[in-house]
Structure formats: structure tokens, C-alpha cells
N, C-alpha and C positions, 0 to 999 in steps of 0.2 A: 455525552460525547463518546463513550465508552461502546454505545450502541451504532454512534454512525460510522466509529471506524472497526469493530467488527462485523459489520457489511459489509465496508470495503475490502476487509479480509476474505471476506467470499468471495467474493469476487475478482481475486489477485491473478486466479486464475485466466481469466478474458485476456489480462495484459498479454502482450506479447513478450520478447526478451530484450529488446531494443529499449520498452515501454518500463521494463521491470530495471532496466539499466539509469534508468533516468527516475524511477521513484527511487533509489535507493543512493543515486546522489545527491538528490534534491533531501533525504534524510537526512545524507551526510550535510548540509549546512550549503549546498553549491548554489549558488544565483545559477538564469539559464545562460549567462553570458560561458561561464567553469564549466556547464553544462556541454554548450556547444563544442568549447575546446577538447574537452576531454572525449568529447565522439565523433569529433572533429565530422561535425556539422553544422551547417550555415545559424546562423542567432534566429531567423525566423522558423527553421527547420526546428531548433531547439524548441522554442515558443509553440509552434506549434503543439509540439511532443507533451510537456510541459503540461500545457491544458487537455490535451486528450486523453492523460492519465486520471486525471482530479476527474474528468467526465464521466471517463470508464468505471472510475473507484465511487462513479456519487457523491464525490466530497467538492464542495465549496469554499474555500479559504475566504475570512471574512477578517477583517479590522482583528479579533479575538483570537481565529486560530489560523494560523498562517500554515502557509505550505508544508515548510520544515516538520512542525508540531503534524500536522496532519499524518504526513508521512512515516513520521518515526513511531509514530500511536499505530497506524497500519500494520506497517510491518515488524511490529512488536506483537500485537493481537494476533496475525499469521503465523509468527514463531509459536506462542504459546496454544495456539489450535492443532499446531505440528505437535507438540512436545504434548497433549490431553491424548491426541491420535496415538500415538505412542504407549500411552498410561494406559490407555481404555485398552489395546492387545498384552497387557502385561496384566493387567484387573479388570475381570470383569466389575469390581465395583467402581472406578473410575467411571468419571463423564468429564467432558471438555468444558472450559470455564465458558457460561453465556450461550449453554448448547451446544447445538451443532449447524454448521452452516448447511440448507436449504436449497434448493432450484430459485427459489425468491431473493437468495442472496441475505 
């Protein structure tokens, strides 16, 4: 799991900020009903949004790993590729946990 959501960390970059607005509430715990309110757009605008992050990031929420979990594992792995990125201009002996993210994502 650890692999499929550091791809999606590659890839965070695609999202847009609207997109990045709505993985990071959908972290926070929000249905897309909280969703729509809080960006005070329509529930099928939300839904829409909703799914064309999970599409963009590759990840499919199944019975096991739900959106939420999906999300917060993402942009956790994102964090921690920021903060390797960091280590690696402070030591040349650092490297980032799991590599480095790719053009393949």
C-alpha cells in the first residue's frame, strides 16, 4: 500500500489547487456532502471533484482502504518526500524514503 500511495505522491503535482483542496479535506475526515459546503459547490460538482482526484492520484478506494485512509497515507508520503528533499540539500548522504519520484510517477 505504501507503494501505491507513494505514486500518488508523485503525482500530487497534476492536481490542481481546487483538487488539492478537496484531497486534503477528504483527509480531514469530510463526506463530499462537508465537501461541497465548505467550497460552497453543488454535491454533484463535489462528486465529481471527489473522483477525479482518486483518478488523477491512481488510487481506488476499495471495501479495505477508503478514501479517508487513502488520502492521509498520500499526503503524508508527500510530506515526507518534501522533508527527504530537504535532507538530501543539507547531506549529500541522505536519499528520500522509497526513492525518488520519476516522470512514471
Amino acid at each position: 500500500m505504501l507503494e501505491l500511495t507513494y505514486a500518488a505522491a508523485c503525482r500530487l503535482g497534476a492536481l490542481g489547487r481546487r483538487e488539492r483542496q478537496v484531497l486534503r479535506l477528504i483527509a480531514l475526515g469530510q463526506s463530499e456532502s462537508s465537501v461541497a459546503a465548505h467550497l460552497g459547490l453543488s454535491a454533484e460538482t463535489a462528486s465529481s471533484l471527489c473522483a477525479e482526484v482518486f483518478r488523477a492520484l491512481g488510487l481506488t478506494p476499495t471495501a479495505y482502504l477508503d478514501r479517508r485512509l487513502l488520502a492521509v497515507l498520500t499526503l503524508r508520503q508527500a510530506d515526507q518526500l518534501v522533508q527527504s528533499a530537504k535532507d538530501l540539500g543539507n547531506s549529500s548522504r541522505s536519499r528520500p524514503v522509497g526513492g525518488r519520484c520519476d516522470a512514471s510517477g
